[in-house]
PDB file of N, CA, C and O in Angstrom:
ATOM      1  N   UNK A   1     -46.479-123.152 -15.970  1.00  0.00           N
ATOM      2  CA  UNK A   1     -46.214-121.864 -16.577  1.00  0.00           C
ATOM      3  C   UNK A   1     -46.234-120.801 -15.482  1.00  0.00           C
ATOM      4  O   UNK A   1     -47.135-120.652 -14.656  1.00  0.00           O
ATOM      5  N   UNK A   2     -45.170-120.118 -15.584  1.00  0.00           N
ATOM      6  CA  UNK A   2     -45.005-118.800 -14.754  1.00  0.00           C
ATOM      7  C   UNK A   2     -45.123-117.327 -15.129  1.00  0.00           C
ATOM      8  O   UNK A   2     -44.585-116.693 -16.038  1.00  0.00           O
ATOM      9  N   UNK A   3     -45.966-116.964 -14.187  1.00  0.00           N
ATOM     10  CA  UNK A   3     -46.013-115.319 -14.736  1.00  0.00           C
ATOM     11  C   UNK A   3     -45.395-114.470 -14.041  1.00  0.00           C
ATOM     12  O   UNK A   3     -45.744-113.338 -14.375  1.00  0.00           O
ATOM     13  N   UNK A   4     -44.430-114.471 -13.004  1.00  0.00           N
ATOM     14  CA  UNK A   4     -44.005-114.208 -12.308  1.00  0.00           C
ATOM     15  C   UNK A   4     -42.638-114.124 -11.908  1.00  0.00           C
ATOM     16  O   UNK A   4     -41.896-113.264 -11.435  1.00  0.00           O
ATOM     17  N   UNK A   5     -42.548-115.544 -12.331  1.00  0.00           N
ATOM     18  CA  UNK A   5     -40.615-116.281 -11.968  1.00  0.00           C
ATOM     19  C   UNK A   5     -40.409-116.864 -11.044  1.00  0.00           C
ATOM     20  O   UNK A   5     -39.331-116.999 -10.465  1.00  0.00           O
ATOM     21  N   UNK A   6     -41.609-117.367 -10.734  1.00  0.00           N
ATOM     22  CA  UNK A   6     -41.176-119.222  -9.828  1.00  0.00           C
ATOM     23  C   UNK A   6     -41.719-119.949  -9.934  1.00  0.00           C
ATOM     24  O   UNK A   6     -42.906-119.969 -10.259  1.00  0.00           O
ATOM     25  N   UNK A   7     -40.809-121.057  -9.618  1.00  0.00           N
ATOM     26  CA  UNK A   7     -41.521-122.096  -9.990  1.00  0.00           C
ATOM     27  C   UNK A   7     -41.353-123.129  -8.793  1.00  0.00           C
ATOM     28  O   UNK A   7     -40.969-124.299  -8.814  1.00  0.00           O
ATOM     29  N   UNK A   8     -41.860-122.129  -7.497  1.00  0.00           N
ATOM     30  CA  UNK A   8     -41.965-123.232  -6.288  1.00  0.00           C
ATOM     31  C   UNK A   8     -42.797-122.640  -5.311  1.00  0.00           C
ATOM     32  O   UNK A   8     -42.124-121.794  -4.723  1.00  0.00           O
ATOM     33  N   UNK A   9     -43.486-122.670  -5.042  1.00  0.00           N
ATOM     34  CA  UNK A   9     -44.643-121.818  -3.886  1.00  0.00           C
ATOM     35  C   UNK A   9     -44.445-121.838  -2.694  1.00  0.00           C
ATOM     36  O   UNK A   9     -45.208-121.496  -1.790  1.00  0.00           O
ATOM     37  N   UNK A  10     -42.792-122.482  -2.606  1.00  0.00           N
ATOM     38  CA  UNK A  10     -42.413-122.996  -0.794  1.00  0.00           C
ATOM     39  C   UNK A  10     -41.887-121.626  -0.716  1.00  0.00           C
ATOM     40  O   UNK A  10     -40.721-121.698  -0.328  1.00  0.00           O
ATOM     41  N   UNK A  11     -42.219-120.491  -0.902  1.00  0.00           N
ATOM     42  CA  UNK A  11     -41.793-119.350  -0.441  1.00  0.00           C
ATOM     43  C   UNK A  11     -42.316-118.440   0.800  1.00  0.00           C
ATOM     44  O   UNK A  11     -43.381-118.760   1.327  1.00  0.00           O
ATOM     45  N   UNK A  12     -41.723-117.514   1.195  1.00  0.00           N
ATOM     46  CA  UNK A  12     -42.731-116.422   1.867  1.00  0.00           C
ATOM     47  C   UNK A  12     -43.617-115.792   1.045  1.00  0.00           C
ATOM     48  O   UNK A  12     -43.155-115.027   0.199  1.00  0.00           O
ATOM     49  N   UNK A  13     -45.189-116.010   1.144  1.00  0.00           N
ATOM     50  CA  UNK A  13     -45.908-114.647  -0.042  1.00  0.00           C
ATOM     51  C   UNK A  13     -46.032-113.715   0.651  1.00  0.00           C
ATOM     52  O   UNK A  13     -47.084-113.152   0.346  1.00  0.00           O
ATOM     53  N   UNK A  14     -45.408-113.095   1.635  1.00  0.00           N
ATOM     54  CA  UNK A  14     -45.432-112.052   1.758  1.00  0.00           C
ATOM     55  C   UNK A  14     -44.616-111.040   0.844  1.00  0.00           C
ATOM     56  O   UNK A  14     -44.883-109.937   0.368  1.00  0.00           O
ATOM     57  N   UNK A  15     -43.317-112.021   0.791  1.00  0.00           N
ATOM     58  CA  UNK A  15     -42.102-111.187  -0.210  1.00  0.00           C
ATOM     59  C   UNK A  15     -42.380-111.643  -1.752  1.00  0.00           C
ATOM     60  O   UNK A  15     -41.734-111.204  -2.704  1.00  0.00           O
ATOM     61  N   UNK A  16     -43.138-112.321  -1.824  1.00  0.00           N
ATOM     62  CA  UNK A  16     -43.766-111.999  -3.151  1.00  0.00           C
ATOM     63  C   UNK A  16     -44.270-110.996  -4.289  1.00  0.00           C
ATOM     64  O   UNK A  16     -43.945-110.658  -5.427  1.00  0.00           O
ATOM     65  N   UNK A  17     -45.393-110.670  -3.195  1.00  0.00           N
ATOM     66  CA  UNK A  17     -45.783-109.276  -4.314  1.00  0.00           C
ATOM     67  C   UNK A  17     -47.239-109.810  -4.584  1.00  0.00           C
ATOM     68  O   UNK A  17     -47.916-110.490  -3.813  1.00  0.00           O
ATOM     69  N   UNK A  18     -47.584-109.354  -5.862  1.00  0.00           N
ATOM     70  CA  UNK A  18     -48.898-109.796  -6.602  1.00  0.00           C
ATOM     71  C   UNK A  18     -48.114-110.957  -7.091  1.00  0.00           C
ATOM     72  O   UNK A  18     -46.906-111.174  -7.189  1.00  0.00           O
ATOM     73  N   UNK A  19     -49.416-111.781  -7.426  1.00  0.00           N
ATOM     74  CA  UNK A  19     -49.672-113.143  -7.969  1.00  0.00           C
ATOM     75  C   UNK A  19     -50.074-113.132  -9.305  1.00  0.00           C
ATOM     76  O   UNK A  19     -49.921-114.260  -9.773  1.00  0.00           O
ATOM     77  N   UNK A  20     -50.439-112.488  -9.971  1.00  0.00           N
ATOM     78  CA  UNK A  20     -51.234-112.269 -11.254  1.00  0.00           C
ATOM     79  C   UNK A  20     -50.773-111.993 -12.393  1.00  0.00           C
ATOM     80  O   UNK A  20     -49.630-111.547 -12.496  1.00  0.00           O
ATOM     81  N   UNK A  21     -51.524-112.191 -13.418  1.00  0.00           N
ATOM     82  CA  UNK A  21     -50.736-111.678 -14.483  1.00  0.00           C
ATOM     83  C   UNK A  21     -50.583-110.106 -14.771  1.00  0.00           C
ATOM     84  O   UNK A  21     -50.564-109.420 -13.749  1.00  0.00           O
ATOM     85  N   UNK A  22     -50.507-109.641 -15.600  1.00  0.00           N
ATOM     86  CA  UNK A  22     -50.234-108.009 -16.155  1.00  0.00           C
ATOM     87  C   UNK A  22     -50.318-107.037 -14.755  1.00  0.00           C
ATOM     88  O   UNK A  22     -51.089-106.108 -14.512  1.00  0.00           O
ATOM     89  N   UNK A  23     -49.342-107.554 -14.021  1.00  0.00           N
ATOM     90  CA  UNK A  23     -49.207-106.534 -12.881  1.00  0.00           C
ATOM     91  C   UNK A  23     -49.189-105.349 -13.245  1.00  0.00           C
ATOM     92  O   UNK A  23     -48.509-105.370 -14.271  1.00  0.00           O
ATOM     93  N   UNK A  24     -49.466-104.451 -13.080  1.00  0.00           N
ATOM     94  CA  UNK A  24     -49.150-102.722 -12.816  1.00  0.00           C
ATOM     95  C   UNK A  24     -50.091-102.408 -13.755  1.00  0.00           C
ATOM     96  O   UNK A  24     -50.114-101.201 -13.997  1.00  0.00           O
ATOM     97  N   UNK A  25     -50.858-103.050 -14.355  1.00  0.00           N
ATOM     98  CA  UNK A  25     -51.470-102.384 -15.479  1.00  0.00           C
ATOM     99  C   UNK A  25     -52.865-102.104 -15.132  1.00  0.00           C
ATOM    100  O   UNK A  25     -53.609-101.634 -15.993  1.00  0.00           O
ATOM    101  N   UNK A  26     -53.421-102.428 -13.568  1.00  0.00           N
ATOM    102  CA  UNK A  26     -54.696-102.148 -13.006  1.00  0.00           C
ATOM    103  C   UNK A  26     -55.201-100.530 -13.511  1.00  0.00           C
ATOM    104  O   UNK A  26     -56.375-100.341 -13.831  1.00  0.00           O
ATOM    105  N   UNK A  27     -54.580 -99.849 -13.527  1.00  0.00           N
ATOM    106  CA  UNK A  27     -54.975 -98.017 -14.420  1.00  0.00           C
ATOM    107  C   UNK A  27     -55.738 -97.990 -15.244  1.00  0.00           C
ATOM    108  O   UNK A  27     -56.935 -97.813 -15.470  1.00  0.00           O
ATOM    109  N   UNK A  28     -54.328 -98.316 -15.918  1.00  0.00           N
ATOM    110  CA  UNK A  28     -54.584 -98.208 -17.235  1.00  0.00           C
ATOM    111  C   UNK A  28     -55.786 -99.343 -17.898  1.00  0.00           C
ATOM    112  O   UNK A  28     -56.076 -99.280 -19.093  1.00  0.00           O
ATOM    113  N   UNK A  29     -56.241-100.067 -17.244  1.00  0.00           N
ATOM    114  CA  UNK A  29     -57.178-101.223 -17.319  1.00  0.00           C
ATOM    115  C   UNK A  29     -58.635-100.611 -16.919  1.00  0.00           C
ATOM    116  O   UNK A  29     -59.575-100.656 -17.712  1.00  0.00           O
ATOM    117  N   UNK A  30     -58.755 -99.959 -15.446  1.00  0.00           N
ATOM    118  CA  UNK A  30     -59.639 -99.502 -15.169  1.00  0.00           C
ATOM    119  C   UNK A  30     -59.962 -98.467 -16.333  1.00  0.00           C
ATOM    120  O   UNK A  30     -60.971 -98.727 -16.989  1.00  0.00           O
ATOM    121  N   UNK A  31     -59.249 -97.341 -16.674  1.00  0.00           N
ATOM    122  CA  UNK A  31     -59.367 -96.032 -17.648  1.00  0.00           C
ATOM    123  C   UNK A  31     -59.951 -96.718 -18.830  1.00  0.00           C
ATOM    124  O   UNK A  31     -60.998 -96.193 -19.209  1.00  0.00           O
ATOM    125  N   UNK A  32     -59.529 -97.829 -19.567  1.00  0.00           N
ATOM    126  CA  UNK A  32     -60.292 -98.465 -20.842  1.00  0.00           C
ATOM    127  C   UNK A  32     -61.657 -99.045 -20.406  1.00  0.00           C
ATOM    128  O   UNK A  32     -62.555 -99.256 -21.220  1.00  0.00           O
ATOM    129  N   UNK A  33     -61.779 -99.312 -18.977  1.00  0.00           N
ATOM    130  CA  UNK A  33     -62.827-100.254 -19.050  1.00  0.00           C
ATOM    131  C   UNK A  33     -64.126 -98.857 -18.580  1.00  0.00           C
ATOM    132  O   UNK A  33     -65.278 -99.084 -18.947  1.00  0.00           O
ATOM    133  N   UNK A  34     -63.880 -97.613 -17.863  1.00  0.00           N
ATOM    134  CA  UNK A  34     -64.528 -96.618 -17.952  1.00  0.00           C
ATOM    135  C   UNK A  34     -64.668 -96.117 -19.401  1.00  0.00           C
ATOM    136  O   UNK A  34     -65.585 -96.456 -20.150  1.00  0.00           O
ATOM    137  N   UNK A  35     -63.884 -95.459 -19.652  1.00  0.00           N
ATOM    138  CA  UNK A  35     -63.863 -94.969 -21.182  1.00  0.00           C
ATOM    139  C   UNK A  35     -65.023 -95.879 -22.238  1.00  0.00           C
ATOM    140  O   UNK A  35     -66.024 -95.559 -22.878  1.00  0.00           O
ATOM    141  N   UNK A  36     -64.245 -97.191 -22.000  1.00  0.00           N
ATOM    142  CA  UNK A  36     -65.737 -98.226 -23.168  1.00  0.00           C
ATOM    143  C   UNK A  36     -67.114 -97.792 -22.515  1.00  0.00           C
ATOM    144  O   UNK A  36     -67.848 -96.994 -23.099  1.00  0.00           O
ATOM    145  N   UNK A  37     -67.453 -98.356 -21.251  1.00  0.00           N
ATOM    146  CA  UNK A  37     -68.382 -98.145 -20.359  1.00  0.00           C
ATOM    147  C   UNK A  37     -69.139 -96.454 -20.870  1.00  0.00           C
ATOM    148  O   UNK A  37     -70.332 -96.204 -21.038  1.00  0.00           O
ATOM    149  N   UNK A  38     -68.465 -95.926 -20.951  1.00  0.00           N
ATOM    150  CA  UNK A  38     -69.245 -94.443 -21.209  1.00  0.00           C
ATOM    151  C   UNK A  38     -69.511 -94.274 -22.672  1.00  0.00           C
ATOM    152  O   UNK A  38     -70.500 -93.708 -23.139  1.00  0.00           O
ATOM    153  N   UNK A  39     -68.342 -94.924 -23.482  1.00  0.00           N
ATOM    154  CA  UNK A  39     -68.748 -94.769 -24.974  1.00  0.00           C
ATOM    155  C   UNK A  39     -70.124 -95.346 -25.430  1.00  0.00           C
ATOM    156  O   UNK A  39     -70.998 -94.912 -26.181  1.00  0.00           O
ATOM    157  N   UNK A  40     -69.962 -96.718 -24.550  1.00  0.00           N
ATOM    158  CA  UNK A  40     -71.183 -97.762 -24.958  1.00  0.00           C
ATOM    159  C   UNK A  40     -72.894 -96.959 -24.173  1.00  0.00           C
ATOM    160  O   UNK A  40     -73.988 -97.233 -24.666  1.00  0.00           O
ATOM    161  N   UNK A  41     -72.772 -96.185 -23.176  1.00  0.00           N
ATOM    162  CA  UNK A  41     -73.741 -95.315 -22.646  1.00  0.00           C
ATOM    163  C   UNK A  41     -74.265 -94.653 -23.822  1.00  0.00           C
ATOM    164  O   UNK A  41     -75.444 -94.772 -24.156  1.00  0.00           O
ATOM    165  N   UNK A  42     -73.206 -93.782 -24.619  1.00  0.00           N
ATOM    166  CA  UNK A  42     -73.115 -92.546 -25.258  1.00  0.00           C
ATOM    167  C   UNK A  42     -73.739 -93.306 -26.722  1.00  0.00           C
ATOM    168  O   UNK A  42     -74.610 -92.720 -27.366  1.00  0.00           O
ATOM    169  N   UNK A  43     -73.327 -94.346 -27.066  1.00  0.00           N
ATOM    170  CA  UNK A  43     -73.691 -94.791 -28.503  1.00  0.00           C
ATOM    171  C   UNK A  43     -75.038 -95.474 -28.529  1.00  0.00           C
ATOM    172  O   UNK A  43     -75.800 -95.557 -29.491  1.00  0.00           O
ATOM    173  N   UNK A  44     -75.257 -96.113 -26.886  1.00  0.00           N
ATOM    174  CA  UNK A  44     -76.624 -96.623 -27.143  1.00  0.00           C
ATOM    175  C   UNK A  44     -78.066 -95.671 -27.054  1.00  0.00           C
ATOM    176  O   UNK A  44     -79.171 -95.621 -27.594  1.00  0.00           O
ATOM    177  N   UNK A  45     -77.329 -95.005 -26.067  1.00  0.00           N
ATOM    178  CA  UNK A  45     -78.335 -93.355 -26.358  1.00  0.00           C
ATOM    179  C   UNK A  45     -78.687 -92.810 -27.563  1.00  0.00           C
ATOM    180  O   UNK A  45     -79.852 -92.678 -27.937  1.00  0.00           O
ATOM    181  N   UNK A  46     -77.864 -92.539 -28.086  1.00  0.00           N
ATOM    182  CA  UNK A  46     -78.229 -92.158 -29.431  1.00  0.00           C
ATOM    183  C   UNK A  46     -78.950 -92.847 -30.754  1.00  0.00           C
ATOM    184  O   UNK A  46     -79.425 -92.272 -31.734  1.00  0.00           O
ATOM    185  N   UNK A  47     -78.878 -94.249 -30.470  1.00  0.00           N
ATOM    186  CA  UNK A  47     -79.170 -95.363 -31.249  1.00  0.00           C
ATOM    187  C   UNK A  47     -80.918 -95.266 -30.564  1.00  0.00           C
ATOM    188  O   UNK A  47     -81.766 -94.729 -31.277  1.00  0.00           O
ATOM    189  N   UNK A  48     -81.189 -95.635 -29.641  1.00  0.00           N
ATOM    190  CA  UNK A  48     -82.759 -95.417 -28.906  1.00  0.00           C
ATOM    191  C   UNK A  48     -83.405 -93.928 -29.309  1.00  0.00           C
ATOM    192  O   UNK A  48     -84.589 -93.675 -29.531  1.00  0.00           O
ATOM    193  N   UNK A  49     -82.454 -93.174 -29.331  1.00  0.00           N
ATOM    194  CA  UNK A  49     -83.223 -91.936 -29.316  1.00  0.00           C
ATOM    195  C   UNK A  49     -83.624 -91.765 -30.912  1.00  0.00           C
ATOM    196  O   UNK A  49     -84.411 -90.872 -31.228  1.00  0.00           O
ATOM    197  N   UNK A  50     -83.080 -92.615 -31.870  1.00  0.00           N
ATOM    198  CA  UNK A  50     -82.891 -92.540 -33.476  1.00  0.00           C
ATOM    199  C   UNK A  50     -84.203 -93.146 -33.718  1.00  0.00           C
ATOM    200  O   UNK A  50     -85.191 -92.658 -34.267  1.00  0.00           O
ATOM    201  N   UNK A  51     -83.957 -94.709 -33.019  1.00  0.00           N
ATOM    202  CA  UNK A  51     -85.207 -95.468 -33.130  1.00  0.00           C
ATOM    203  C   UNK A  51     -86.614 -94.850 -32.561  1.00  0.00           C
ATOM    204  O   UNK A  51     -87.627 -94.810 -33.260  1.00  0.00           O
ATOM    205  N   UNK A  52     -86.560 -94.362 -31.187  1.00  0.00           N
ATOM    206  CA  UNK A  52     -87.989 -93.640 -30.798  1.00  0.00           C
ATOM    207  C   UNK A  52     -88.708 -92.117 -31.783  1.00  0.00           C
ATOM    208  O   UNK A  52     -89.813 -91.583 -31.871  1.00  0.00           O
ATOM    209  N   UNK A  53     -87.288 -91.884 -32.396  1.00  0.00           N
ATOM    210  CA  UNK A  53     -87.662 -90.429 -33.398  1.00  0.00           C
ATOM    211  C   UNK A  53     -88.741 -91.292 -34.414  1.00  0.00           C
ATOM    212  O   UNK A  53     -89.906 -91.002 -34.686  1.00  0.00           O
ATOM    213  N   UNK A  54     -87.792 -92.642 -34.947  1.00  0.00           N
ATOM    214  CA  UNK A  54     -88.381 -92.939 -36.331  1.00  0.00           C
ATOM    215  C   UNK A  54     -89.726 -93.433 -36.306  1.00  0.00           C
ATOM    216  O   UNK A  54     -90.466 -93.362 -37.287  1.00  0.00           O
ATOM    217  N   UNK A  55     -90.250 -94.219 -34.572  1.00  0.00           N
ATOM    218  CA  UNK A  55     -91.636 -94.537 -34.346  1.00  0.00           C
ATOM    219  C   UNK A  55     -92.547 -93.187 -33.944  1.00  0.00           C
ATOM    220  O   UNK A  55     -93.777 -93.189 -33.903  1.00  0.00           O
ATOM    221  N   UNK A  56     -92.030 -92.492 -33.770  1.00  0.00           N
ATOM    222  CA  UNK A  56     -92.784 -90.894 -33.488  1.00  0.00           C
ATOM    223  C   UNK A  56     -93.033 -90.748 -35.174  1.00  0.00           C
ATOM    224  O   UNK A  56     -94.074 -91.162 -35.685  1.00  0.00           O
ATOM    225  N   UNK A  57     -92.399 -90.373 -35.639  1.00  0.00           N
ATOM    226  CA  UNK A  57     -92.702 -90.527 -37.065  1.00  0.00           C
ATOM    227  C   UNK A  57     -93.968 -91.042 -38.026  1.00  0.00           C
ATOM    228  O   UNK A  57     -94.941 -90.492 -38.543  1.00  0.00           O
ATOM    229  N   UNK A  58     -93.447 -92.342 -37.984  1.00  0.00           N
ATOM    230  CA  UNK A  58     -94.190 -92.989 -38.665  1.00  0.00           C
ATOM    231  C   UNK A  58     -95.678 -93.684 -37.951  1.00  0.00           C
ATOM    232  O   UNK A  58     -96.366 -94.665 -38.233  1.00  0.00           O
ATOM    233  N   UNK A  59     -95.745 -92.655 -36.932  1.00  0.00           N
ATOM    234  CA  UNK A  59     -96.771 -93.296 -35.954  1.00  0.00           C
ATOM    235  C   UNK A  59     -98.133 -92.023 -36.922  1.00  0.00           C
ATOM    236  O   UNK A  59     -97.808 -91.055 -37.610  1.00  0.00           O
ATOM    237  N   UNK A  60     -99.387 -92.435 -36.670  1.00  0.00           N
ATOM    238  CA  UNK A  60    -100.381 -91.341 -37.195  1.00  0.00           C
ATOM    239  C   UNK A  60    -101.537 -91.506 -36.189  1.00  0.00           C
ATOM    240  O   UNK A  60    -101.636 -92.524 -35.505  1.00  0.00           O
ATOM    241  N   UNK A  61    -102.509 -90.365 -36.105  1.00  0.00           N
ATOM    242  CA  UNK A  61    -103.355 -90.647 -35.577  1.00  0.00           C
ATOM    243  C   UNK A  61    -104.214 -91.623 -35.610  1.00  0.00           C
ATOM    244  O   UNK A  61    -104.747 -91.851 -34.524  1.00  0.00           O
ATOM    245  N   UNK A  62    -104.666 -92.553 -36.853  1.00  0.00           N
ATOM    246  CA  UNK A  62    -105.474 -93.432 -36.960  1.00  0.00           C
ATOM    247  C   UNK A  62    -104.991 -94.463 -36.472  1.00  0.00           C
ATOM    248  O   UNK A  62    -105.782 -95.204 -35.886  1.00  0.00           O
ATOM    249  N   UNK A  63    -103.676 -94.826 -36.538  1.00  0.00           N
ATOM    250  CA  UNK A  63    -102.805 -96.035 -35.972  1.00  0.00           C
ATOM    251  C   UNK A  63    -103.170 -96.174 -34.949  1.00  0.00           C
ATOM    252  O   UNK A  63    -103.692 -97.205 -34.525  1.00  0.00           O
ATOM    253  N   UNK A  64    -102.898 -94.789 -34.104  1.00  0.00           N
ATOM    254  CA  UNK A  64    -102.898 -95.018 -32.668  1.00  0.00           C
ATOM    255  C   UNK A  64    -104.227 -95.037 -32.082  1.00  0.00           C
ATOM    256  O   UNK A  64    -104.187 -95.592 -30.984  1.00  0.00           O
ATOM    257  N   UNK A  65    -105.160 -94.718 -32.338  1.00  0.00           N
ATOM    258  CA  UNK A  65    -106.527 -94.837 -32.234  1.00  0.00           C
ATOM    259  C   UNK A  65    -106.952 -96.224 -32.320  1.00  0.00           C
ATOM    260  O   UNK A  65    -107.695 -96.816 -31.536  1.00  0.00           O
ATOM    261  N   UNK A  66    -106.189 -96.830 -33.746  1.00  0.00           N
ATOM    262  CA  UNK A  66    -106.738 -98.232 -34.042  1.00  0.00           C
ATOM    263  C   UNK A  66    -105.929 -99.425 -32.332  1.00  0.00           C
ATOM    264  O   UNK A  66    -106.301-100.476 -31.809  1.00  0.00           O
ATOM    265  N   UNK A  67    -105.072 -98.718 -32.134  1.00  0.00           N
ATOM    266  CA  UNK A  67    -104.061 -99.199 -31.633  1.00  0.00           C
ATOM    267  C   UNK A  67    -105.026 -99.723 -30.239  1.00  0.00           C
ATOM    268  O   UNK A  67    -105.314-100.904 -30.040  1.00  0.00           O
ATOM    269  N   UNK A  68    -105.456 -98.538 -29.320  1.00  0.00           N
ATOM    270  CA  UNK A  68    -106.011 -98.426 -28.251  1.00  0.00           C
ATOM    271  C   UNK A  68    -107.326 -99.341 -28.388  1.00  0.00           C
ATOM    272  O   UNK A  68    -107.695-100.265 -27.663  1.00  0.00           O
ATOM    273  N   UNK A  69    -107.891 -98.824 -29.485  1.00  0.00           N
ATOM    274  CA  UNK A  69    -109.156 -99.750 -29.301  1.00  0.00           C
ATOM    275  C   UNK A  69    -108.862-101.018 -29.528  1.00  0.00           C
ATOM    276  O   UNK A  69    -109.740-101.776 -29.116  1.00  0.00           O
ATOM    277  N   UNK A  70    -107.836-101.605 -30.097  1.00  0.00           N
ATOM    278  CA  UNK A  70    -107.561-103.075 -30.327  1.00  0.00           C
ATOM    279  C   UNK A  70    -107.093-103.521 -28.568  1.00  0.00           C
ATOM    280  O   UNK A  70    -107.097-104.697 -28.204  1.00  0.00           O
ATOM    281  N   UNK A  71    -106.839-102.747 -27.940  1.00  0.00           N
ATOM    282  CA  UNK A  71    -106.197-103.381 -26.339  1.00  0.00           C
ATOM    283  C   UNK A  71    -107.138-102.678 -25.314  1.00  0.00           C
ATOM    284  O   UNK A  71    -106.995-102.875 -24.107  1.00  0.00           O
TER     285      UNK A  71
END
């Protein structure tokens, strides 16, 4: 199978080019893989900061008292 358009490697690779598949699309590849990368920053932040609110919360003084003296 060719991704390219040959089907003989007795060539020059110099006059080849890239070897790979989805040539030219390195950009636009990098830009999605930043973009996720920052979304996934941005969503897990907020998800930790939800969870540490809800143990601030439901935390009380006696808990944490009981807490310390148990360790």
């Amino acid at each position: 199978m060719s991704t390219i358009g040959y089907s003989d490697w007795a060539v020059d690779l110099a006059n080849v080019g890239a070897v790979y598949p989805f040539q030219g699309f390195e950009a636009p590849m990098v830009i999605i893989g930043v973009v996720f990368w920052l979304a996934w920053h941005i969503i897990q932040g907020r998800r930790e900061t939800e969870e540490l609110e809800a143990a601030r919360k439901s935390a009380s003084l006696e808990s944490t008292k009981e807490a310390i003296d148990r360790y």
